[in-house]
Structures are given as C-alpha cells and as structure tokens.
C-alpha positions as CSV (number, residue, x, y, z in Angstrom):
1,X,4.4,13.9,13.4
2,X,4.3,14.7,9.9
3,X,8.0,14.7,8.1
4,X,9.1,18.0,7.6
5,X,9.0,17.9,3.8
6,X,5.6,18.1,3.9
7,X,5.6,21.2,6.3
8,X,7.6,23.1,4.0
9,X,5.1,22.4,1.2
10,X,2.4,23.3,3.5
11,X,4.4,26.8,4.1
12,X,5.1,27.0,0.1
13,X,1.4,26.6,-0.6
14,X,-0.2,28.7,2.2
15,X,2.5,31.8,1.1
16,X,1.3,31.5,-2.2
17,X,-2.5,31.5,-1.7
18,X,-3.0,33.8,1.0
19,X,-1.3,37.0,1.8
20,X,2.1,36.3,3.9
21,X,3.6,39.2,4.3
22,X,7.0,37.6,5.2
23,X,7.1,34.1,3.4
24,X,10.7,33.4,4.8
25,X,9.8,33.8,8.6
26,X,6.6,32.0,7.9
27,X,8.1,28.7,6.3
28,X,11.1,29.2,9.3
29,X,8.1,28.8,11.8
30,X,6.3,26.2,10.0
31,X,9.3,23.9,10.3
32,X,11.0,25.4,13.6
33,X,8.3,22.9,16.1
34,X,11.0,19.8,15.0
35,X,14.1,22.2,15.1
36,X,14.2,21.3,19.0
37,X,17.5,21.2,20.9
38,X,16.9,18.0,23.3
39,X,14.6,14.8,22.0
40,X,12.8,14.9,25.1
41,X,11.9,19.0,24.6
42,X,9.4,16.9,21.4
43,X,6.4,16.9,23.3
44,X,7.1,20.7,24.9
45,X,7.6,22.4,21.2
46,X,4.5,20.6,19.9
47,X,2.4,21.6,23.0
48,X,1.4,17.8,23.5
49,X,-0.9,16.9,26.3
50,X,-1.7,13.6,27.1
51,X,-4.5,13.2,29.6
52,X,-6.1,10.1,30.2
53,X,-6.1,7.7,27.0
54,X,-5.8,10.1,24.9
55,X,-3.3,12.6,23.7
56,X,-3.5,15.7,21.5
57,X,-1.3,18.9,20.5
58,X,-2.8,21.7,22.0
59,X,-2.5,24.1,19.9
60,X,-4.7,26.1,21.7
61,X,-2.6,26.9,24.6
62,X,0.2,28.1,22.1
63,X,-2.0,30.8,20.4
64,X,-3.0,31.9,24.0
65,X,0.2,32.5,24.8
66,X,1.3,34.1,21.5
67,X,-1.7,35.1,19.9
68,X,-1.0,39.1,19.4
69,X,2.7,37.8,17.7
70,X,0.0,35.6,15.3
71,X,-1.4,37.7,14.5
72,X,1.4,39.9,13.4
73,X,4.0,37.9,13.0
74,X,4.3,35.5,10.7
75,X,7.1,33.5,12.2
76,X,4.5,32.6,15.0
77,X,1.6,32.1,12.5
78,X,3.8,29.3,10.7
79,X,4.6,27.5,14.0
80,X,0.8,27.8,14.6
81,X,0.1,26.3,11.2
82,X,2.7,23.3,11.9
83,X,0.7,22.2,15.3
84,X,-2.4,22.2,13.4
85,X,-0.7,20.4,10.8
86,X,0.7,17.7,13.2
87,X,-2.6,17.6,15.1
88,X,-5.1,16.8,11.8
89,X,-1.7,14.6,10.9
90,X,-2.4,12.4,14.3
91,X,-6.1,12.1,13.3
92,X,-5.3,11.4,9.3
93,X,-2.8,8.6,10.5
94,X,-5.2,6.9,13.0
95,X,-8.2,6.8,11.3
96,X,-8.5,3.3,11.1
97,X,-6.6,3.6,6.8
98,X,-3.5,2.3,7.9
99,X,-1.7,0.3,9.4
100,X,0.7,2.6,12.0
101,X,3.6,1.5,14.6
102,X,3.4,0.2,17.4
103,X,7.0,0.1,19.0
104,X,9.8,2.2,19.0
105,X,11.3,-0.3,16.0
106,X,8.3,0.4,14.1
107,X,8.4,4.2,14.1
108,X,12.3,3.8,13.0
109,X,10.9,2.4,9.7
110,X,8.4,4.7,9.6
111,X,10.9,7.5,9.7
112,X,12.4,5.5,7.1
113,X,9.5,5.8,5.0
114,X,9.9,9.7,5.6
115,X,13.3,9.5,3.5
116,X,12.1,7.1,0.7
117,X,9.1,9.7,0.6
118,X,11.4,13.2,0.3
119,X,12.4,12.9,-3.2
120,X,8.8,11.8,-3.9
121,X,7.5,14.7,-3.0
122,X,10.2,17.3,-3.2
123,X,10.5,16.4,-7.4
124,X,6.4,16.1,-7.6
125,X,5.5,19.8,-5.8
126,X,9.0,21.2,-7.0
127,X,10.1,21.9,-3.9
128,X,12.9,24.8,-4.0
129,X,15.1,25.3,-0.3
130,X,15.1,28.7,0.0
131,X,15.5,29.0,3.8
132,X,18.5,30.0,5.9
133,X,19.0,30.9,9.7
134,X,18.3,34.6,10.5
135,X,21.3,35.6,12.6
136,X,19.0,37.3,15.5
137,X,16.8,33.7,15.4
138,X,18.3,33.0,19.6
139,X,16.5,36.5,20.7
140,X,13.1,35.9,19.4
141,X,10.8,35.1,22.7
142,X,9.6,31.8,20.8
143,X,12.5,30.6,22.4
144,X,11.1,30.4,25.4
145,X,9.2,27.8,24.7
146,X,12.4,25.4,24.3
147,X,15.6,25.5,23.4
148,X,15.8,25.4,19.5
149,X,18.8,24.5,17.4
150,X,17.4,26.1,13.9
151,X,21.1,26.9,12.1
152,X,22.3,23.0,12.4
153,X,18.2,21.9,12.3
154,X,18.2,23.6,8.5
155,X,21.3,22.4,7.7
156,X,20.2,18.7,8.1
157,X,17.4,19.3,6.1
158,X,18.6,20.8,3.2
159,X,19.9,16.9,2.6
160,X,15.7,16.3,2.4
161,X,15.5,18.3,-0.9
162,X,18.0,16.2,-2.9
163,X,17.9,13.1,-0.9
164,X,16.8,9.6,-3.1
165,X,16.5,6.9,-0.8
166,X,15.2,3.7,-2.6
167,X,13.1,1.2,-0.5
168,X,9.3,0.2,0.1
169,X,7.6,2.2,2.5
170,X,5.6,0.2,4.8
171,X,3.5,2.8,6.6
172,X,3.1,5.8,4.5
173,X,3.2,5.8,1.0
174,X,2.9,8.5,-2.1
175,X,-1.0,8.3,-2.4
176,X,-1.2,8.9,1.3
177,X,0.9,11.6,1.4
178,X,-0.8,13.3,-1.3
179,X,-4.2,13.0,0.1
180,X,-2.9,14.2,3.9
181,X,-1.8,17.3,1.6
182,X,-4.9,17.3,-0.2
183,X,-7.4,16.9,3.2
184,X,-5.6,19.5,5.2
185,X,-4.8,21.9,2.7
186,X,-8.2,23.4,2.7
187,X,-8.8,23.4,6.4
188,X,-5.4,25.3,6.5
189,X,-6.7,28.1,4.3
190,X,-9.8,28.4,6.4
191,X,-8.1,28.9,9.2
192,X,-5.8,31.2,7.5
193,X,-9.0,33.2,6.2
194,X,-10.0,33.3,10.0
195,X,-6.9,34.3,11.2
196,X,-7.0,37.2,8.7
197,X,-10.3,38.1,9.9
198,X,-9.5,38.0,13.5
199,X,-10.3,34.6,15.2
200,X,-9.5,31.2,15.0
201,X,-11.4,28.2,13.9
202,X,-9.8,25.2,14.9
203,X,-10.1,23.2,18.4
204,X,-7.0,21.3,19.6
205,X,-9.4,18.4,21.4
206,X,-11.7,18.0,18.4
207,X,-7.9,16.2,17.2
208,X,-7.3,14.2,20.0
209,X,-6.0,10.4,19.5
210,X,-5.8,7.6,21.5
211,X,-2.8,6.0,23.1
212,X,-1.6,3.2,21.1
213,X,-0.5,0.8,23.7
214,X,3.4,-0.8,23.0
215,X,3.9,-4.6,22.1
C-alpha cells in the first residue's frame, strides 16, 4: 500500500482543487483504511479480494455499500479516494519499473524506505499535520467495516511529519514517489469531477495485480 504520507498529500491536494466541503473529515478518511485495529483486519479495511492469481481492492464493493454517505459525506469520499489510491498504487508498483519484494524481509525494508521517504516528501509538498481525532469518530457506521484505532493511529503518525530517517531506499525512491503523485493525481480529480456530477469512473478489476509468489 502506498505510505500514508502520500495519502495525506493526496487529501491536501484534492481539498484544495476541488470543492471539499469538510477538508478535516476528508483527509481523516483518506488516511483512516491503515488506521485498523488488528493487522489481519488489512485486507478487510482495504476491501481486498484475491481470486484466482490475482488480487485487487475492490473499491467497488465499498461505494455500494456507502455510496449515498459519498456522496455526502466527505469522510467516506476520502476513504473512497485512499482505495483508489492504493489500487492504481498496486498497478504503479508492478508495472514491470521496479524491482518490488518478494518476502516478508523484503517488504520490512520497503517500509523502511517509507521512513527515509517521509521527510522527503513532507519538506518538498510542505506538508502541515493538521488532523486530530473527532471525539464521536467510534459512532460513525464506517466502523462497521472493522475495528479502527484512529486516536492512537494519528498519534503515530504525527512522528511521519518531522521524522528524518537517513538510509538508501532500495525499492521506492524520491523520483518514484513523485511520479506515483504525478500519474494519479489527475485520475483522482476525474473521478472527483464524476463524483460531483453523480457517478463514478473508476473500475476496481481494471487495477487488479498478480500474486507475487514468496521465495
């Protein structure tokens, strides 16, 4: 998935180019898919089906379940937005221009590369944390999709914004970053500009992947 950095800036620059009525709730929502309680709820909060040998976050089933609340609500429209993210993410990542892990030692220094990367891009988009936990978050219905830990989640995160961890990446690097950011970005605002209009765009299968078998 794609490190939660980049999710924020993804909720910064969608609030600022299209008309979020509630930029607070819709940066919450774009982060709260990895604010899970339980490791193994991952897969449940990011709708991922695997079926066959292939695997894809179906972001479809989530706005059929919660469309009406995307439609005005724009907590649910930023946890839309981060599937979509993570879904063209998958397909950015295995598109043959790089090299991607294998193992479950290999995503640990890819997650590593996620640290070295936060002050990269939290000093280059001057990121600003603005967010904090609504007290009512626990009685929204999202929570029925899993069981969310978002006060302790945004507490751990806030250490992203001023973190400087010095290393090589080995995975992901700054000009990747920056053209994930700069290939989705537009396809976001489409399907924004859809979403305004009243209908969606995208297709969860058109971002399927396929398994990467372990060493």
């Amino acid at each position: 998935m794609a490190q939660r950095t980049l999710h924020y800036l993804f909720g910064e620059i969608f609030s600022q180019r299209f008309d979020i009525k509630d930029k607070d709730r819709f940066i919450l929502g774009s982060i709260m898919p990895d604010a899970y309680s339980d490791p193994s709820d991952r897969d449940t909060t990011h709708f991922k089906v695997r079926t066959g040998s292939r695997i894809y976050i179906d972001f479809n089933a989530f706005r059929e379940q919660y469309s009406e609340m995307i439609f005005k609500d724009d907590l649910y429209l930023g946890y839309y937005m981060h599937l979509t993210e993570d879904a063209f993410y998958r397909r950015f990542i295995y598109s043959g221009r790089f090299s991607m892990p294998k193992n479950a030692e290999e995503v640990a220094v890819l997650h590593n590369d996620y640290h070295i990367l936060n002050h990269y891009i939290v000093n280059k988009y001057g990121l600003i944390n603005t967010l904090c936990c609504p007290e009512n978050i626990g009685n929204e219905c999202i929570n029925r999709i899993a069981d969310f830990r978002v006060r302790d989640f945004l507490a751990e995160m806030s250490a992203d914004f001023t973190e400087n961890t010095k290393g090589q990446t080995h995975f992901i690097n700054e000009a990747s970053a920056d053209e994930y950011a700069a290939e989705f970005i537009p396809i976001g605002l489409k399907e924004l500009e859809c979403i305004k209009k009243g209908y969606f765009s995208l297709e969860a299968i058109d971002y399927a992947w396929e398994r990467v078998k372990p060493k």
